[in-house]
C-alpha positions in Angstrom: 86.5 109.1 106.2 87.9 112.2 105.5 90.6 113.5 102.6 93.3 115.4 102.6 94.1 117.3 99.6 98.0 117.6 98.4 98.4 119.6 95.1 100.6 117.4 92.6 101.4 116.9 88.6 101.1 114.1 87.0 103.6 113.7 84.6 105.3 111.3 82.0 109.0 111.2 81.8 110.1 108.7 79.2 108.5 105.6 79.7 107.3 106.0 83.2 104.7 108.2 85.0 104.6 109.5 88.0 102.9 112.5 90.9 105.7 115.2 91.5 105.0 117.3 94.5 106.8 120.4 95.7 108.7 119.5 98.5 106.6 122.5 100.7 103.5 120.9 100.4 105.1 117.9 102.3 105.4 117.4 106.0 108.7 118.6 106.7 109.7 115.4 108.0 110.6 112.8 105.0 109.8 109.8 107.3 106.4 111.2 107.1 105.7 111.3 103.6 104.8 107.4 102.9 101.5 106.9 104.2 100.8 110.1 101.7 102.6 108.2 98.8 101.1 104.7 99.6 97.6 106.2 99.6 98.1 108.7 96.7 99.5 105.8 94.6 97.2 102.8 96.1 99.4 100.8 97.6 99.7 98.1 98.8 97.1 96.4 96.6 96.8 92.8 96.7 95.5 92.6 93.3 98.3 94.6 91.9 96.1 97.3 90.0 96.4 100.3 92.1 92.6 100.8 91.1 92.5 103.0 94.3 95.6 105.7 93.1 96.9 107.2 90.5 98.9 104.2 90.3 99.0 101.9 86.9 99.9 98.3 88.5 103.7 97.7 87.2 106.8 99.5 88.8 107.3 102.7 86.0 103.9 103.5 86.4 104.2 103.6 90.4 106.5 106.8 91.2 106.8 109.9 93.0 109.0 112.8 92.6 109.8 115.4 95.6 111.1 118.9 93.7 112.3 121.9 95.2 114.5 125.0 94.6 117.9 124.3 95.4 120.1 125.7 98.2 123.3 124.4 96.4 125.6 126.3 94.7 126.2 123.6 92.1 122.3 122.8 91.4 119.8 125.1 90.5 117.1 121.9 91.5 117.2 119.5 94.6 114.5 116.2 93.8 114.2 112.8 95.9 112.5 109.9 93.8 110.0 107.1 95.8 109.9 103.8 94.1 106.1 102.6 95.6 105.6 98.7 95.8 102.7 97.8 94.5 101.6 95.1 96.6 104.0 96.3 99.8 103.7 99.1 102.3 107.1 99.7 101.0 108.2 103.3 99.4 111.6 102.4 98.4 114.4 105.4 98.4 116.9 103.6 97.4 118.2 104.6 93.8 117.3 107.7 91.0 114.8 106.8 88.7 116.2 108.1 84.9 113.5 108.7 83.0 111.5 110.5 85.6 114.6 112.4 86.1 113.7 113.9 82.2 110.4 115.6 83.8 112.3 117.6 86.6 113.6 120.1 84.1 110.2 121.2 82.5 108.6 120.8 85.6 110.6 123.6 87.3 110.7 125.3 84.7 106.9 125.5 84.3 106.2 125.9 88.5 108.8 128.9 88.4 110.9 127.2 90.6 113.6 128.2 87.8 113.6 131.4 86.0 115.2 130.9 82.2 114.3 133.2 78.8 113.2 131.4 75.8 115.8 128.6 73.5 117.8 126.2 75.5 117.4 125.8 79.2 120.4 124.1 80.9 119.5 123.2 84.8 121.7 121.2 87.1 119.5 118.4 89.1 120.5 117.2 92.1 119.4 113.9 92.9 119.3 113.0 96.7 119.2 109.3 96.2 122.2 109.6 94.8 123.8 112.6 95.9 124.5 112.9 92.1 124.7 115.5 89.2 122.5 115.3 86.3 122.6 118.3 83.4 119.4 118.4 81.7 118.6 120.8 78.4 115.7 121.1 76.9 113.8 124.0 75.0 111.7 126.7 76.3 109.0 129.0 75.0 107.2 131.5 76.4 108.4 130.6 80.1 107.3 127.1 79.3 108.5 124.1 78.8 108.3 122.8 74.3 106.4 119.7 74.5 106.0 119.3 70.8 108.8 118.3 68.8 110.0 115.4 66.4 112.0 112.7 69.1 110.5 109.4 69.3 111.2 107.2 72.2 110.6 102.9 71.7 107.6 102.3 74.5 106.0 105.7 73.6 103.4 106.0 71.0 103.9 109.6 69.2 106.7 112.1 69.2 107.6 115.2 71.9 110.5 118.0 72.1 113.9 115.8 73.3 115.2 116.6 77.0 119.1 115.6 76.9 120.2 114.4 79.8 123.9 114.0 81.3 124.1 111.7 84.4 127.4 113.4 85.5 130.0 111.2 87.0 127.2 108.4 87.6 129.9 106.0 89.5 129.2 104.4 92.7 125.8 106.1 93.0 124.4 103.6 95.4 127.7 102.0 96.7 130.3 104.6 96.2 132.3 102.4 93.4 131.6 102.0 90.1 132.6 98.0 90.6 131.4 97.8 93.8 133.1 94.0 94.3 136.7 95.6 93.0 136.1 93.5 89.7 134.5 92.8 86.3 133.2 89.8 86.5 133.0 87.9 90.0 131.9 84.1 90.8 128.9 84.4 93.3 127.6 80.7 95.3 123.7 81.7 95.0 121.9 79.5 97.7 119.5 77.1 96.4 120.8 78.1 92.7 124.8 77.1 92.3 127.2 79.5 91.2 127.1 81.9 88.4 129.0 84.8 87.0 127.9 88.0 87.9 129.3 91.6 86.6 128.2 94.0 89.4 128.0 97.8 87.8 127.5 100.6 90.1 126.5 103.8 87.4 123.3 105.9 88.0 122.0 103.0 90.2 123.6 99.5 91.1 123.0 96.3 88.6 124.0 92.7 88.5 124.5 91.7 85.0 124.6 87.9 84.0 124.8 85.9 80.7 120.8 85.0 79.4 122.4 81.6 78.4 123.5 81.2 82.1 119.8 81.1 83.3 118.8 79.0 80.3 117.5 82.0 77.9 117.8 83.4 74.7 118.0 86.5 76.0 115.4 88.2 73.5 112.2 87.0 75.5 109.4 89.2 76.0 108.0 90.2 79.3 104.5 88.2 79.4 106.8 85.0 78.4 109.4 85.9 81.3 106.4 86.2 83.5 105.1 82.7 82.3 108.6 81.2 84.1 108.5 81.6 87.5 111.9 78.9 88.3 114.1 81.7 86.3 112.2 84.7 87.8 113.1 83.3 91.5 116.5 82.3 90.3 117.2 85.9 89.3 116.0 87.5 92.7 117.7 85.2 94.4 120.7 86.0 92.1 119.9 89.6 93.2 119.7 88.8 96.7 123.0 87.3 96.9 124.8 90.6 94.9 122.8 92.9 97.8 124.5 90.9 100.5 127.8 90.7 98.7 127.8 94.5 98.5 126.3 95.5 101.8 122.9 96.3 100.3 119.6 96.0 102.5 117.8 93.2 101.5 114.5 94.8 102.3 115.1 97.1 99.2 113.0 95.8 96.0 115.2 98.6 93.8 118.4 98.1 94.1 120.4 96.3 92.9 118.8 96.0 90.1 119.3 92.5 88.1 119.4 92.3 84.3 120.4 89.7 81.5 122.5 90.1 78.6 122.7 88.4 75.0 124.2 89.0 71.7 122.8 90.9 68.8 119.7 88.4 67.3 116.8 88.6 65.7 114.0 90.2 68.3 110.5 91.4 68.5 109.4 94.6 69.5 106.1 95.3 72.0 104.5 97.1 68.7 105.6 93.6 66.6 108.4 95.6 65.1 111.2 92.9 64.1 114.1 94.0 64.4 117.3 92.8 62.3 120.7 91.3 64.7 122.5 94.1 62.6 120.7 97.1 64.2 121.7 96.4 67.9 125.1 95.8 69.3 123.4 94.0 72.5 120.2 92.2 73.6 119.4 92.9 77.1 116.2 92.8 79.7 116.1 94.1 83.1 114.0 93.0 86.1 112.3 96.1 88.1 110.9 95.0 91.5 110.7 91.3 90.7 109.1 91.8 87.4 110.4 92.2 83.9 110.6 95.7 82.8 108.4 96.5 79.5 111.1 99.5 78.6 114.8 99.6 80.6 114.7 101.5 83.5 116.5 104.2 82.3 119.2 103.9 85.1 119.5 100.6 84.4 120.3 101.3 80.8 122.7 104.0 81.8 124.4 101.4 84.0 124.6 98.9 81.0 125.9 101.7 78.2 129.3 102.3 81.2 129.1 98.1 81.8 130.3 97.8 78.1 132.5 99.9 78.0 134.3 98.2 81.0 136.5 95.8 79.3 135.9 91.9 81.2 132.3 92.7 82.1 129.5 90.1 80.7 127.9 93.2 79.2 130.9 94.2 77.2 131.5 90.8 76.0 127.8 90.1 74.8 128.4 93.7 73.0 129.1 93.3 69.0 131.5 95.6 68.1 130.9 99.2 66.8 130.4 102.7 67.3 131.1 104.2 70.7 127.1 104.8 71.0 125.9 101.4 72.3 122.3 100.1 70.5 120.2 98.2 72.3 117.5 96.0 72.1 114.8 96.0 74.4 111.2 94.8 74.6 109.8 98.6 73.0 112.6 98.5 70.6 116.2 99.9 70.0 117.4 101.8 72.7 120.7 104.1 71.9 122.7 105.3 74.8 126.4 106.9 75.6 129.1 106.6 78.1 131.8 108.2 78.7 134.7 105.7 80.8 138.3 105.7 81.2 140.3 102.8 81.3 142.9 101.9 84.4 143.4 100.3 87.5 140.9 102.3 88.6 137.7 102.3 86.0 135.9 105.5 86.0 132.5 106.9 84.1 132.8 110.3 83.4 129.1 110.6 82.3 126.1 108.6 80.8 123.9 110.3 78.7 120.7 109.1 76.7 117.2 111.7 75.0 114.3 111.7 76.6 111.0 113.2 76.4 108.5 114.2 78.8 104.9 115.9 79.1 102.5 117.3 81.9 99.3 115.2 82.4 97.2 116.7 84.5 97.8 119.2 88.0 95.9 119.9 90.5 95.5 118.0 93.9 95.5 114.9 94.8 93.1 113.3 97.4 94.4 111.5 100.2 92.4 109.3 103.0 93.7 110.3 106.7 93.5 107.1 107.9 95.3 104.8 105.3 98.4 103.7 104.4 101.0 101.8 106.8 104.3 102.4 105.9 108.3 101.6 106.1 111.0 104.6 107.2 112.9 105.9 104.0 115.9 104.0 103.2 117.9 107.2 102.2 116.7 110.3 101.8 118.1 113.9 102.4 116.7 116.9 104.3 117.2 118.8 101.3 114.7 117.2 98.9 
C-alpha cells in the first residue's frame, strides 16, 4: 500500500481541532477531496476512535478546513469547512463550523496567504458553506499570528491571545431565512414521537430549538448522562429529522439542522466540576452535533441561540432570564457569553453575531494518506472557489 503525502496544519480553534489544507494542494475538483479527508481523518471507523487519522472520535475533533487567497473584492480569505462522520463515509458540507472559523485568520496570516504589519489584523473570511461574511481581528507580531495572551475559553484548559469574531449578517445561512418556517415557534407532528413545539433559527447555521421539559429533561444534564438515554437521543433526531423535511433540508446531512434544548437559569455542573450559581447565566442550553451531545456548543449553534433570544416568541427567548443585551450561557464547559445584534419587525433580521475565541497551531507538515482507502459521498455544497 502506498501513501500519498498532502502538507496540512493541525490546528485548534476554540474548542474543536481540525487539518486545514491550502486549497492548491487539493485536486482541483472538490468532489474529489473526500476519500483524502475520510482517510486523513480515519473515517468511517466502526469503533468510533479514528485510531487510524488524525481524528479524535467525537464530531469537534473530526474537521477539515480548505483555505485559500481570495479572488473577492469583499474578502481577503475564501475557506470551505468538511464536517467528517466518524462512523460514515460521509464528509458533510453542509454548514460553517464557528470555532474553527477562529483559526482561519492566524492561519493565513502565518502561510502569507495575507500580508498585514504588526497590532491588529482585521481579515474578511468568506465562508463557502454559507456564502457568508465573517470579520475576524486578532493581533500580530512579527508577521505572526500572538498565541499568548490572557482569554480563557470554558472547554479549554489554559489561556491564549482572543480572535474576535463578527458573523456578519448570519441570517438564513443554510436556508436563506433567518425563520426559515415564517415563525417563532411552530407545532411539528414528529412520527413515532407526537407533536412538540419547535423554534426553527436559521443564524450562522440552521437549529431547531425545543423546551428540555418537552423531552422530559432538566435541561442542565451532562453529556455521558444524555448518552446513558438512548429514547430521548432518538426522539431528538427524529425531532431533527422532521425540522429538515419541514424546511427542505436533505435528510442525508448529519449537520444541519442542528437540534438543541433549552432550560432556564438553574444550578449546573461544569465538565471541570465547576458549580455554577442560576444567577450567572441567563439560559441553560445543550446542543446535539451528529447525533451526539456536544461537550462545548458548536460555536454556530451558540451564535444561532444568542439571535434565537433575541427573537421575541421563540422557546429560546422565553427560557432566557432577563438582563443584559450579552446573553450568558450555560453549557457543559461552563458559561458561555455571546452577542447579537437583531431588529425587530415583520420581517426579523440579525445584523451580526459575535462571540472571542482563541486558537493555536499544533503541528504542520504533511499528512499521509493510503491510495486506496476511503469510499466516499459527493459534497452537499461546496463552491469552486474554496
Amino acid at each position: 500500500m502506498t501513501q500519498r503525502a498532502i502538507p496540512a496544519i493541525f490546528m485548534r480553534g476554540g474548542t474543536s481541532k481540525g487539518l486545514f489544507f491550502h486549497r492548491r494542494d487539493l485536486p482541483a475538483e472538490p468532489a474529489d477531496w473526500d476519500p483524502i479527508f475520510l482517510a486523513a481523518i480515519g473515517s468511517p471507523d466502526p469503533y468510533g476512535r479514528q485510531l487510524d487519522g488524525m481524528g479524535g472520535g467525537i464530531s469537534s475533533l473530526s474537521k477539515v478546513m480548505v483555505v485559500a487567497r481570495s479572488g473577492r473584492t469583499d474578502a481577503d480569505v475564501d475557506y470551505t469547512f468538511g464536517q467528517v462522520a466518524v462512523g460514515e463515509p460521509l464528509v458533510d458540507y453542509g454548514g460553517n463550523c464557528g470555532n474553527l472559523t477562529s483559526a482561519i485568520g492566524p492561519f493565513a496570516v502565518d502561510e502569507g496567504l495575507v500580508r498585514t504589519g504588526d497590532g491588529e489584523a482585521r481579515l474578511r473570511l468568506y465562508n463557502t458553506n454559507s456564502d457568508k461574511l465573517i470579520e475576524a481581528r486578532f493581533a500580530v507580531r512579527a508577521g505572526r499570528a500572538v498565541v499568548e495572551g490572557a482569554q480563557a475559553l470554558p472547554g479549554v484548559a489554559g489561556t491564549g491571545a482572543p480572535i474576535h469574531l463578527d458573523f456578519l449578517d448570519p441570517g438564513g445561512a443554510v436556508t436563506g431565512r433567518l425563520l426559515p418556517t415564517g415563525a417563532a415557534v411552530d407545532r411539528l407532528d414528529v412520527p413515532g414521537h407526537g407533536p412538540i413545539e419547535v423554534s426553527v433559527v436559521d443564524a450562522t447555521t440552521a437549529v431547531a430549538f425545543v423546551r428540555a421539559g418537552d423531552l422530559g429533561l432538566a435541561g442542565n444534564e451532562m453529556p455521558e448522562a444524555l448518552e446513558a438515554m438512548p429514547e430521548v437521543l432518538k426522539r431528538l433526531e427524529a425531532i431533527r429529522l422532521a425540522v429538515a423535511e419541514r424546511i427542505g433540508l436533505p435528510s442525508s446531512g448529519k449537520a444541519v439542522p442542528k437540534i438543541g434544548f433549552v432550560a432556564p437559569p438553574q444550578a449546573a455542573t461544569t465538565l471541570a466540576g465547576e458549580r455554577l450559581a442560576p444567577e450567572a447565566m441567563q439560559l441553560c442550553a445543550r446542543i446535539m452535533s451528529m447525533g451526539r451531545p456536544h461537550r462545548a456548543l458548536p460555536l454556530t449553534g451558540a451564535l444561532c441561540l444568542a439571535v434565537a433570544a433575541a427573537i421575541e416568541g421563540s422557546i429560546v427567548a422565553r427560557a432566557r432570564s432577563a438582563g443584559a443585551s450579552a446573553l450568558v450561557v450555560a453549557q457543559p464547559s461552563g458559561l458561555l457569553h455571546l452577542n447579537a445584534e437583531v431588529e425587530a419587525g415583520p420581517q426579523w433580521r440579525a445584523r451580526r453575531a459575535s462571540v472571542v475565541r482563541t486558537a493555536r497551531r499544533l503541528m504542520e507538515g504533511r499528512v499521509l494518506v493510503p491510495e486506496a482507502r476511503g469510499s466516499a459521498r459527493r459534497p452537499l455544497a461546496v463552491s469552486a472557489e474554496a
